[in-house]
C-alpha positions as CSV (number, residue, x, y, z in Angstrom):
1,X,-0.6,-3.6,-10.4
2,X,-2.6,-6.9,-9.0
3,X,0.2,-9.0,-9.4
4,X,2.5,-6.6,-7.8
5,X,0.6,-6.5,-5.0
6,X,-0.7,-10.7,-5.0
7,X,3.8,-10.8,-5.2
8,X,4.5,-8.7,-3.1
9,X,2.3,-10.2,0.1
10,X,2.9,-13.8,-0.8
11,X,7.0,-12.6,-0.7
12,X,6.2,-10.4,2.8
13,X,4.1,-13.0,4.4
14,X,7.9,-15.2,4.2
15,X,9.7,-12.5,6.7
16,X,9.8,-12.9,10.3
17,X,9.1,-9.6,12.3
18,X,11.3,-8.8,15.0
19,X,9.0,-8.7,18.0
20,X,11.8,-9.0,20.2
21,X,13.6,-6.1,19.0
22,X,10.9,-3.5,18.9
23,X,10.2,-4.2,22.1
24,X,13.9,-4.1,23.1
25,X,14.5,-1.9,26.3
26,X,18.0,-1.2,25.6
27,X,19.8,-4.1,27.1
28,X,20.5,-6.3,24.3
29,X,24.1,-4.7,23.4
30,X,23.0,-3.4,19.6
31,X,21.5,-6.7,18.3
32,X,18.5,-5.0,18.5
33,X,19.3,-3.0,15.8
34,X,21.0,-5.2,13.7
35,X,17.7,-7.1,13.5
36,X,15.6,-3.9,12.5
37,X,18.5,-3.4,10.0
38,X,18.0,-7.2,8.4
39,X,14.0,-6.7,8.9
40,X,14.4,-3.7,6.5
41,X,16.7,-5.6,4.4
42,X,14.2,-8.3,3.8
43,X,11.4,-6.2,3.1
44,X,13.6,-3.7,0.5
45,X,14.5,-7.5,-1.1
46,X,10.9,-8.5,-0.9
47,X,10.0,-5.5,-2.9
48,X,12.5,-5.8,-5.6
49,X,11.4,-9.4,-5.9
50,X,7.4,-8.2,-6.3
51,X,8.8,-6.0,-8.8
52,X,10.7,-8.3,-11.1
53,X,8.4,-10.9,-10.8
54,X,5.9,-8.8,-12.2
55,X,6.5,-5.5,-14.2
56,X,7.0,-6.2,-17.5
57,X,10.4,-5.0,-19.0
58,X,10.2,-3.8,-22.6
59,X,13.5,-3.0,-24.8
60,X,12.7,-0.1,-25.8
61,X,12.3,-0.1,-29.7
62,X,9.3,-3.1,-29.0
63,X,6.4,-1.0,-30.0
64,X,8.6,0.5,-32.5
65,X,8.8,-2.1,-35.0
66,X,9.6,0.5,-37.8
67,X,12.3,2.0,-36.4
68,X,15.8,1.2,-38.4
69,X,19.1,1.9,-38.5
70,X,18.8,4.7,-41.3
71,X,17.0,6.7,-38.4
72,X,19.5,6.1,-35.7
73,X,21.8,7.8,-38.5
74,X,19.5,10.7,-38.7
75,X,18.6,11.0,-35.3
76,X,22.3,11.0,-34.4
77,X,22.6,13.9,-37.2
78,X,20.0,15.8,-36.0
79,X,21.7,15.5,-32.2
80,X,24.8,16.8,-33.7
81,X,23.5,19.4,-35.6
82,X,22.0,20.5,-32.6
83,X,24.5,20.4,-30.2
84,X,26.6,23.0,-32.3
C-alpha cells in the first residue's frame, strides 16, 4: 500500500489543476468544463498508473503449485455433476 501511495503522488504531482476553470464565472462558452472533464481524466489515468505500477498481479494457480490438470478434470466433473 506504500508504493501505491509514494505512485500515486509522484504521478498526481505531474497534473496541472485548472485554477482557471474552477473559478470560471460562466463566460468562457463550455471550456470550462471540458477542462474539469480532462482534470478528471488525468487523475482517473493517474490512478490506474499508481495501480499497475504497483499491485502485484498473480496468475492465479501461483501459490498453487500442486494443482494439475487431473484436477481441472475433476473439478470440471464435479461442476457438471452439480449443475444437473
Amino acid at each position: 500500500m506504500h508504493e501505491y501511495a509514494k505512485v500515486l503522488s509522484k504521478e498526481l504531482a505531474n497534473i496541472a489543476f485548472p485554477k482557471s476553470a474552477v473559478t470560471c464565472n460562466g463566460l468562457c462558452q463550455h471550456q470550462c468544463t471540458h477542462m474539469i472533464d480532462e482534470y478528471y481524466c488525468d487523475i482517473v489515468q493517474c490512478l490506474i498508473t499508481a495501480s499497475n505500477r504497483s499491485i502485484p498481479i498473480k496468475n492465479s494457480r501461483y501459490e498453487k503449485h500442486w494443482w494439475n490438470d487431473e484436477l481441472d478434470d475433476l473439478k470440471q466433473q464435479v461442476i457438471d455433476a452439480t449443475t444437473l
